[in-house]
C-alpha positions as CSV (number, residue, x, y, z in Angstrom):
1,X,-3.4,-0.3,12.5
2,X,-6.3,-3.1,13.1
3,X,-6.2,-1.5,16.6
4,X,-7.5,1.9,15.9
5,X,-10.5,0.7,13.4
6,X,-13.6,2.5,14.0
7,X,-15.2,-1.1,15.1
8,X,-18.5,0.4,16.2
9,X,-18.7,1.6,12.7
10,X,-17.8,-2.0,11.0
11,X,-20.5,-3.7,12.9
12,X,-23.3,-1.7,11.8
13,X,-22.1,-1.5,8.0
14,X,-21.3,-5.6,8.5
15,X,-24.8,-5.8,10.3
16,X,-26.8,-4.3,7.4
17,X,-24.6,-6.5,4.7
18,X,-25.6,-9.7,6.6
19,X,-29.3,-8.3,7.1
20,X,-29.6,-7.9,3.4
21,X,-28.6,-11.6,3.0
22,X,-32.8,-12.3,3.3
23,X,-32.6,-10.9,-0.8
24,X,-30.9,-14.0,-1.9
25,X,-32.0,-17.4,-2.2
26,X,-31.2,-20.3,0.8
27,X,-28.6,-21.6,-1.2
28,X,-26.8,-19.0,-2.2
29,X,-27.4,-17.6,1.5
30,X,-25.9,-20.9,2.4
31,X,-22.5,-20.4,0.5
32,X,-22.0,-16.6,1.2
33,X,-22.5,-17.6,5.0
34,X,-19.4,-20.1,4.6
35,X,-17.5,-18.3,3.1
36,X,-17.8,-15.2,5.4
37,X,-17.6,-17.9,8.3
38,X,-21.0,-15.9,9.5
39,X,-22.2,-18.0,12.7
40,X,-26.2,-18.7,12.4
41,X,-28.1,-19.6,15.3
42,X,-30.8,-22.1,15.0
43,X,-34.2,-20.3,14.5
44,X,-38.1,-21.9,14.1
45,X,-39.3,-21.6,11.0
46,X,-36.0,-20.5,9.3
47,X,-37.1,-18.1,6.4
48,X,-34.5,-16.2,4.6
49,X,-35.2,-12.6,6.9
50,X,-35.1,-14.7,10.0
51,X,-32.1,-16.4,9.4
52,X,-30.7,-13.1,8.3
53,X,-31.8,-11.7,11.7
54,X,-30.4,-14.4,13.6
55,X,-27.0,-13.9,11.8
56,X,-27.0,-10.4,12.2
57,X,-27.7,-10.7,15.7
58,X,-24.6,-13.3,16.5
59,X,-22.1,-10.8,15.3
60,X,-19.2,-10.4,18.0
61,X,-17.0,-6.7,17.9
62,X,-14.1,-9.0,17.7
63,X,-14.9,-10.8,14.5
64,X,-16.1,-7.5,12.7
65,X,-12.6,-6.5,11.5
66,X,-11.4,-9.1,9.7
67,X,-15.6,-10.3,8.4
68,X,-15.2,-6.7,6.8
69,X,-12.1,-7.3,4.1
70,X,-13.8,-10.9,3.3
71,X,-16.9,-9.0,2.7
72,X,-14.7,-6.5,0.2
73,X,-13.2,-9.5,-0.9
74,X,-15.9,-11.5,-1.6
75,X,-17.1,-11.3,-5.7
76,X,-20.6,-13.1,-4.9
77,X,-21.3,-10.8,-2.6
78,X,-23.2,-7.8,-4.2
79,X,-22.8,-4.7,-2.7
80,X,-24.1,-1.1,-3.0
81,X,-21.0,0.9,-4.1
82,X,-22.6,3.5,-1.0
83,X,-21.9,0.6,1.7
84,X,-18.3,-0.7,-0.1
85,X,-16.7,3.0,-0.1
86,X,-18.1,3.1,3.9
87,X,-16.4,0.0,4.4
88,X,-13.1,1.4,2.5
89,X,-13.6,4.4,4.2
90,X,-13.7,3.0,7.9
91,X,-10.5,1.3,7.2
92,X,-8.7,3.7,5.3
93,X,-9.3,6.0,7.7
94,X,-7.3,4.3,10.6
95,X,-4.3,4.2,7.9
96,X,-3.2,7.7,9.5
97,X,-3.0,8.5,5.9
98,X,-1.4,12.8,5.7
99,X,-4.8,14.7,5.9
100,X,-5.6,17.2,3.1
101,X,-7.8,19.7,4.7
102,X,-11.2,21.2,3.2
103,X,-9.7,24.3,2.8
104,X,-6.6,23.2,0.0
105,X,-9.3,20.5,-1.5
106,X,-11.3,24.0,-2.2
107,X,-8.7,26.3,-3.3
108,X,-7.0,22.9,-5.7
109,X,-10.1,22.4,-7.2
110,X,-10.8,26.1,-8.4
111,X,-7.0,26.2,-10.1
112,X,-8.0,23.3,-12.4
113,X,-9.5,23.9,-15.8
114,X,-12.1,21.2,-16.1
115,X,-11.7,20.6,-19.8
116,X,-7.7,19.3,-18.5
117,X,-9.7,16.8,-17.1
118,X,-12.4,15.3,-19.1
119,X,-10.5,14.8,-22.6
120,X,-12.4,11.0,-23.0
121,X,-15.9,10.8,-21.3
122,X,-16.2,6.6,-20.8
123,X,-12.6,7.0,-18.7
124,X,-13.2,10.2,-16.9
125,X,-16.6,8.4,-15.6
126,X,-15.1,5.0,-15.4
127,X,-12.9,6.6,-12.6
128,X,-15.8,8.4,-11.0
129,X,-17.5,5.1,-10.5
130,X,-14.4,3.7,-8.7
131,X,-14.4,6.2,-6.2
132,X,-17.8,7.9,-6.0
133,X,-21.8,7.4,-6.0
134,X,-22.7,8.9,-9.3
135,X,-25.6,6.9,-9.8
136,X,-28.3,8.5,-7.2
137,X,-29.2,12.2,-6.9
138,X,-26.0,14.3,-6.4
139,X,-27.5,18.1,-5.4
140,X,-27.4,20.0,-2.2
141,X,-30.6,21.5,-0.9
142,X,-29.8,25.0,-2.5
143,X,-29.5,24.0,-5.9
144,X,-32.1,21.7,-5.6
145,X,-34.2,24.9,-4.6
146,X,-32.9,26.3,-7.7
147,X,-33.1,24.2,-10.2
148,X,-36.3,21.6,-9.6
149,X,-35.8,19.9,-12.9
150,X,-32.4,19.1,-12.2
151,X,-33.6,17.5,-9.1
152,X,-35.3,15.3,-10.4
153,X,-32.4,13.7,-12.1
154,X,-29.3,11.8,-11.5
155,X,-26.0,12.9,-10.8
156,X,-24.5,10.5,-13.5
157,X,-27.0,12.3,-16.1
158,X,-26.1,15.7,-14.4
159,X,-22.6,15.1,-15.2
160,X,-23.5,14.3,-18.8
161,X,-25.6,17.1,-19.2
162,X,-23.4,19.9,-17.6
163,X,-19.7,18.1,-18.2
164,X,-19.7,16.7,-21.7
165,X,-22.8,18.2,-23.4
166,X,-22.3,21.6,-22.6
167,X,-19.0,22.2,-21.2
168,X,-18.6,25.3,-19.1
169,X,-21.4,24.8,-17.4
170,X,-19.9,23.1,-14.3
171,X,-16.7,24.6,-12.9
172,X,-13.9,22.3,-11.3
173,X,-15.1,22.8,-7.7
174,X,-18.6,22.5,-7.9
175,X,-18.2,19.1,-9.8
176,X,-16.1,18.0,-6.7
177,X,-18.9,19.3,-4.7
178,X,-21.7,17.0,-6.2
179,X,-18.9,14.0,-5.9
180,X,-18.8,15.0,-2.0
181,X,-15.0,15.5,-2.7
182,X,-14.8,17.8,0.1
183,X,-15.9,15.8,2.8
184,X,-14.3,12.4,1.8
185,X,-11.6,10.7,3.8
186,X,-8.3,11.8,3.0
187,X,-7.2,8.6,1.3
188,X,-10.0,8.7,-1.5
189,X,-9.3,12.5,-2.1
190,X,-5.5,11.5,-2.8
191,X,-6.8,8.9,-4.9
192,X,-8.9,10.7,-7.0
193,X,-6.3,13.6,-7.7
194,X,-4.4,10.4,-8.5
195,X,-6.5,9.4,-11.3
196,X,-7.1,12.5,-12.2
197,X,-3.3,13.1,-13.4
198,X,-3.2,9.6,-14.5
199,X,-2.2,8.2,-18.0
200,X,-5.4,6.5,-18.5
201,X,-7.2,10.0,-17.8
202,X,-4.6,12.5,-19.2
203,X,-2.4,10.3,-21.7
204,X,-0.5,13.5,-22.7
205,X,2.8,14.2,-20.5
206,X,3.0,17.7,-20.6
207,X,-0.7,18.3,-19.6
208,X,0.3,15.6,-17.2
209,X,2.6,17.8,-15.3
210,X,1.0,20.6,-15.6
211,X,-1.9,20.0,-13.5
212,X,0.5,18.5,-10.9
213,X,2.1,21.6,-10.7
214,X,-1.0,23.0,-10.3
215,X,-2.1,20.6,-7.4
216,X,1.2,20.6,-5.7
217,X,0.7,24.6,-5.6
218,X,-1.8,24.0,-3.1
219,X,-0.8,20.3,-1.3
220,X,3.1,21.6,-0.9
221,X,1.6,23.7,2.0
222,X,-0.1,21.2,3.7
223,X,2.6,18.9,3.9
224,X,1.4,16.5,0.7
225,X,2.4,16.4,-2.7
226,X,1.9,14.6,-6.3
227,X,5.3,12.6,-6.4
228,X,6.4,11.1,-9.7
229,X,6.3,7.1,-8.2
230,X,6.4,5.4,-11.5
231,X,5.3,4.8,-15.1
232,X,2.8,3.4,-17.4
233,X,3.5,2.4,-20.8
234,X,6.3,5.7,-20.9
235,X,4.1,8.0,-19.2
236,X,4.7,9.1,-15.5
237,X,2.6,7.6,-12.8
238,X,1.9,10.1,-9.5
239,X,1.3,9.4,-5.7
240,X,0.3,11.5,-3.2
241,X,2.6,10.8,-0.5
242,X,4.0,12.6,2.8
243,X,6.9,15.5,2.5
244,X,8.9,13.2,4.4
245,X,8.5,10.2,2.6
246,X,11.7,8.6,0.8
247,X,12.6,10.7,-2.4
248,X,12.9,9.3,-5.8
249,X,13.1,6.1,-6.7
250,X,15.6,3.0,-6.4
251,X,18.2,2.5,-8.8
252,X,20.0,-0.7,-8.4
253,X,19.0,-2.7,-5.0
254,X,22.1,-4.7,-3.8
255,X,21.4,-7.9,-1.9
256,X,21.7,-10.8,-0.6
257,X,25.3,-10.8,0.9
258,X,25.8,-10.9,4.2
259,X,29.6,-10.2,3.3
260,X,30.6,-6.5,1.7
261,X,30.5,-7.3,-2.2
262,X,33.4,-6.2,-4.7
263,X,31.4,-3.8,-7.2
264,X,32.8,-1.8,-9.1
265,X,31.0,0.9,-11.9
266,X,31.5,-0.5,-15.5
267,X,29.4,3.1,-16.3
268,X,29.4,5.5,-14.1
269,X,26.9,7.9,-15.9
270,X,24.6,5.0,-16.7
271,X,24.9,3.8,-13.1
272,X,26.0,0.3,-14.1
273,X,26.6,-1.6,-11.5
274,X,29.5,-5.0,-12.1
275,X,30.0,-7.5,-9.9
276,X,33.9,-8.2,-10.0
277,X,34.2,-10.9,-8.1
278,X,32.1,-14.4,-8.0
279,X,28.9,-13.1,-9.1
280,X,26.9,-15.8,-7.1
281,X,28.3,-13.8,-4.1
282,X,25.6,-11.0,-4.0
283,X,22.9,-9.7,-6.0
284,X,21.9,-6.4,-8.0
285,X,17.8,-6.1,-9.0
286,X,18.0,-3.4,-11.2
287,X,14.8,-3.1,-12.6
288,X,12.6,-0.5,-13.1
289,X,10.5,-0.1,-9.7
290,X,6.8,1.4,-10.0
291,X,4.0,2.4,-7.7
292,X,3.6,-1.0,-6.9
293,X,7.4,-1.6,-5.1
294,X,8.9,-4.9,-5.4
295,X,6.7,-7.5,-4.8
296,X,7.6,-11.3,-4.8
297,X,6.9,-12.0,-8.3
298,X,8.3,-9.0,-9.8
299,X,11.6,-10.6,-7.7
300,X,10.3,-14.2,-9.0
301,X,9.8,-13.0,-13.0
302,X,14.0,-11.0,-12.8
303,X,15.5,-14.4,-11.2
304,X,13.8,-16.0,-14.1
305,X,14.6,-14.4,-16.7
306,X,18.5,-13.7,-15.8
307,X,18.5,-17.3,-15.0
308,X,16.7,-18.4,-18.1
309,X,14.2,-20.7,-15.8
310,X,12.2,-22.0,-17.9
311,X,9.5,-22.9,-14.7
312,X,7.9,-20.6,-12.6
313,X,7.8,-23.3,-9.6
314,X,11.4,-23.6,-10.2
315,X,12.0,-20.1,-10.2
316,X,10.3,-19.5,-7.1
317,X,11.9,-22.8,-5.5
318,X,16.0,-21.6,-6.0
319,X,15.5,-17.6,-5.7
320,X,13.8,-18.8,-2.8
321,X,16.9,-21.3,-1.1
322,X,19.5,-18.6,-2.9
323,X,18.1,-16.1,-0.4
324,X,18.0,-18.1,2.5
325,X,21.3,-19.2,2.1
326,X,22.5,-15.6,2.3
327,X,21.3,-15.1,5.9
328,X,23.8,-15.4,8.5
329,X,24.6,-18.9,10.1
330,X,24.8,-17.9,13.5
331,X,21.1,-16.1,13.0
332,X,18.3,-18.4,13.7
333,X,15.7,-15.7,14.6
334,X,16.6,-14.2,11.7
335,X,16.0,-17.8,9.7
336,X,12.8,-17.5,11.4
337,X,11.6,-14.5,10.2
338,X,12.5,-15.1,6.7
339,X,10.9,-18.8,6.6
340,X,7.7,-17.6,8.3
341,X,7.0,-14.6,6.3
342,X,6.4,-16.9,3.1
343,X,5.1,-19.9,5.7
344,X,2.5,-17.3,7.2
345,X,1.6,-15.4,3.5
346,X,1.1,-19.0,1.4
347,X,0.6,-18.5,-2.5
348,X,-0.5,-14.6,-1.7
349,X,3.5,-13.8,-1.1
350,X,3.5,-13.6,-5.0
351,X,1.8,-10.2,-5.2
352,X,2.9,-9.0,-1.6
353,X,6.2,-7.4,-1.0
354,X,9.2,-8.9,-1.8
355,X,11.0,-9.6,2.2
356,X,14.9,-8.6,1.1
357,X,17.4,-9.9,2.7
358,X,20.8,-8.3,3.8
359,X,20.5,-5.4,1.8
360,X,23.4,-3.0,1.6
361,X,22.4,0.6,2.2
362,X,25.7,2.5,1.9
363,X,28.7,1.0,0.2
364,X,32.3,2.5,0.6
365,X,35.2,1.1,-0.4
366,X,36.9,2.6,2.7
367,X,36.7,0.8,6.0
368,X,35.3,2.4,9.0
369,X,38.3,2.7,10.5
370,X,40.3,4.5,7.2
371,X,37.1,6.9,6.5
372,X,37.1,8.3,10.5
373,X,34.8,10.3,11.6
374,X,32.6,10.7,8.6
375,X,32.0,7.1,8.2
376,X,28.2,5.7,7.2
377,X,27.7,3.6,10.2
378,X,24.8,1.6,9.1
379,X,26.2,-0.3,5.8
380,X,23.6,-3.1,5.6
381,X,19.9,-3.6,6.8
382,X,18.5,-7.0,7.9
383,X,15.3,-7.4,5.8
384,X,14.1,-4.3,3.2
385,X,10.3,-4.1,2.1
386,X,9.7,-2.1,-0.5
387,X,5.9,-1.3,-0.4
388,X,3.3,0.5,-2.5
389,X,3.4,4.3,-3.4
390,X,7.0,4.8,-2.2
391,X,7.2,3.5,1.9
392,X,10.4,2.0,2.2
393,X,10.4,-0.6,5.7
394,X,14.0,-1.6,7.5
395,X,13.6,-4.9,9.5
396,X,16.2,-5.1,12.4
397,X,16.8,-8.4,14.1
398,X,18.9,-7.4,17.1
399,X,21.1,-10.3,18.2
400,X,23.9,-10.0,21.5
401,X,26.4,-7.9,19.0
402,X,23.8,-5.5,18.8
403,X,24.5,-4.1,22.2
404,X,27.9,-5.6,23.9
405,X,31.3,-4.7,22.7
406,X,33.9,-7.4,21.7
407,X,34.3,-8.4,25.5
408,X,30.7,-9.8,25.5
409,X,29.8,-6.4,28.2
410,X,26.9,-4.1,27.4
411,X,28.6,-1.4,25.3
412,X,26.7,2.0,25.8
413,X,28.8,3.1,22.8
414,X,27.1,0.4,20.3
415,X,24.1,1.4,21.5
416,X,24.4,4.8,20.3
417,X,25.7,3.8,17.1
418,X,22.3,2.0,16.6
419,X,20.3,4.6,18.1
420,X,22.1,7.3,15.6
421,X,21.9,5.1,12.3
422,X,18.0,4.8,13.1
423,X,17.6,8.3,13.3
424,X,19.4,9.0,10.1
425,X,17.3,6.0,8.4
426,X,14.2,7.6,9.8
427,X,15.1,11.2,8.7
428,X,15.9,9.9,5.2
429,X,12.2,8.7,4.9
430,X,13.0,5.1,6.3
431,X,10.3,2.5,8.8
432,X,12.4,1.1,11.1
433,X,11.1,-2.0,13.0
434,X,13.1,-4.2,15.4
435,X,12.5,-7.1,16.6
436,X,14.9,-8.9,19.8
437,X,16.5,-12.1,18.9
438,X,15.0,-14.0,21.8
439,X,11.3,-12.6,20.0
440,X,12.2,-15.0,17.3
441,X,14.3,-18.1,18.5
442,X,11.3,-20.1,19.4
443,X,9.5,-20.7,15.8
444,X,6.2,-20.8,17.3
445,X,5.8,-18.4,19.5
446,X,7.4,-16.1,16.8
447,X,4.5,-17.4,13.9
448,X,2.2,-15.2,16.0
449,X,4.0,-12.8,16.8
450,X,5.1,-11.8,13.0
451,X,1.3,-12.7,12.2
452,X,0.3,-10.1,13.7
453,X,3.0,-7.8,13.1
454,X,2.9,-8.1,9.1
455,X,-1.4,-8.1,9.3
456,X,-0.6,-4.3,11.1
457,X,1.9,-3.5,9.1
458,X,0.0,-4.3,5.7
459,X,-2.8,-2.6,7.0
460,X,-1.4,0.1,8.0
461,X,0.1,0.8,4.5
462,X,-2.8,-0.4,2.8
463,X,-1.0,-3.1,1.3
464,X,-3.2,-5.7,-0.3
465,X,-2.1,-8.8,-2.5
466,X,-2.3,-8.1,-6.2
467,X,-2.7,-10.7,-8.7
């Protein structure tokens, strides 16, 4: 979370961006300082270093964290790809994202046949440059010893020389070595192995899974693995997610009924889900869901086209009243939450999660009371988030019900119930977050609140909008 940022760290990588702000002209210094919201002090004879200076030197720890992402963020900005990764790094880091230890990055890299990897040369570098320096000097001090003349040159040509021009040269591990493979943060590893077993890089399936058999030989042990999370034009798409992260993906994701919907199966083998009473009583999205989860407009683009909309403003308008209208009357915080998730998020909710409401985890077409004692207590979840690479978040509004029994007492006994179903949602792979009803009556004091709660939560997840 924003919390646990190395801060210390951000302000001397933000420092030196806004000391390298003296290379630009005044009036392009002018606009990159408004739109970072840099503070500049008024200085005598303001040249472009000592404005720099002064800006550099009005830089509060406070204002570090979020002047980072709008330095990521920013496309007039140029950067060196050596202080972007830092700044990726510093934040990624906090993500508590499963660490891969040195050891298993070692022992994964010498199982791979390098030729797996490198069948097209302009893609196999083209994901190099998204994740590593290639462009400076890549040898250690020993093989710099070694080998003067290689030196002398950079690791980009190195690569050329020793990876495409002569193949066998380089073995698997030592190319990870020059990339500083080893020693990266956990969260670029996993993305590189990600790439590397990706269908732009390896658009043959059965090579595909190969070499995620072979890296999950090694990241099984550690308590990671490759996880088939989507696909890609027919081909597989892999994440490298926790051991106890949700399995497989969703099928059908029924919603937006407060009430328990009449489905039936029309195929059971195809998992065809039919609504047999008034449709308009509850939803089924029951579309393929990628790497990327269910974001807004991927909800946006199914309303439309089941609902032949021909607008996307009128899409977004009616899917946006039909879900409202499905949360309970008697609910105001929960109203709340709903209204100021999109309030708070503005035109980015189209490429952020999708908030679902009253979304039915279990459905049985028993009661409680005729199933007994093996009954699925927890039948429908207040708000569903279906985020990036597989993380699946339950948001719990906890009204009076949640705790008394029927004669308005505290009930110990509901209590456990909720306590129970949380554990089971949890050890199914499940975030559970609750919030207290009286957190949310108020709308104002809740827009902060939930601010600052989704800002953690994205963050934590690495969630970013996509376009």
């Amino acid at each position: 979370m924003t919390d646990s940022v190395d801060r210390a760290r951000l302000h001397e990588l933000v420092k030196d961006v806004v000391l390298g702000l003296h290379a630009y002209s005044h009036k392009a210094m002018d606009a990159i300082r408004d739109e970072l919201g840099l503070l500049e002090p008024t200085v005598e004879d303001p040249t472009l270093a000592r404005r720099a200076q002064a800006m550099a030197s009005a830089l509060q720890d406070t204002d570090v964290v979020p002047l980072a992402r709008r330095i990521l963020e920013l496309r007039s900005l140029s950067l060196t790809l050596a202080t972007r990764f830092a700044i990726q790094d510093t934040f990624w880091a906090a993500d508590g994202f499963p660490e891969i230890p040195k050891k298993a990055r070692h022992e994964l890299a010498r199982s791979l046949d390098l030729s797996d990897l490198v069948r097209d040369a302009h893609r196999f570098m083209a994901l190099l440059d998204s994740l590593w320096v290639v462009s400076g000097g890549g040898l250690d001090i020993v093989s710099a010893a070694l080998f003067p003349g290689l030196a002398t040159k950079g690791l980009r040509d190195q690569i050329d020389q020793h990876v495409f021009r002569n193949p066998g040269d380089w073995t698997t591990e030592y190319l990870f070595e020059q990339l500083g493979a080893f020693a990266a943060g956990d969260r670029r590893f996993a993305l590189f192995l990600e790439g590397l077993v990706s269908p732009d890089l390896v658009p043959d399936e059965p090579v595909q899974r190969s070499i995620t058999d072979t890296m999950n030989e090694h990241l099984l042990p550690v308590g990671v693995e490759l996880r088939e999370t989507g696909s890609d034009g027919g081909y597989p798409v892999f994440s490298v997610v926790a051991l106890n992260s949700p399995r497989g993906r969703p099928k059908n994701i029924i919603f937006a009924s407060p009430r328990k919907p009449d489905i039936r199966f029309r195929d059971a083998l195809d998992n065809d889900i039919e609504i047999a009473s008034n449709p308009d009583d509850v939803l089924i999205y029951d579309r393929p869901i990628g790497s990327d989860g269910v974001r807004w407009q991927d909800l946006q683009n199914w309303w439309k086209d089941t609902r032949q909309i021909a607008e996307d403003d009128e899409a977004k308008t009616t899917l946006y009243q039909r879900l409202t209208a499905s949360l309970p009357k008697d609910s105001p915080p929960q109203y709340n939450l709903y209204r100021l998730y999109h309030e708070i998020h503005g035109n980015a909710i189209l490429g952020l999660p999708a908030l679902l409401p009253e979304v039915w985890l279990h459905w049985d077409p028993k009661t409680v009371q005729e199933r007994g004692p093996e009954a699925l207590l927890r039948f429908r979840m207040d708000f569903l988030l279906l985020l990036p690479h597989g993380p699946r978040i339950v948001i719990e509004v906890d009204g009076q019900q949640h705790y008394t029994g029927a004669d308005g007492r505290p009930s110990p006994a509901k209590y456990g119930d909720n306590v129970r179903s949380d554990r089971d949602l949890r050890l199914a792979g499940y975030e559970v977050f609750r919030f207290g009803g009286s957190e949310l009556h108020r709308p104002e004091p809740a827009r902060v609140l939930l601010q600052r709660f989704f800002a953690d939560l994205f963050h934590r997840y690495n969630v970013r909008p996509t376009e």
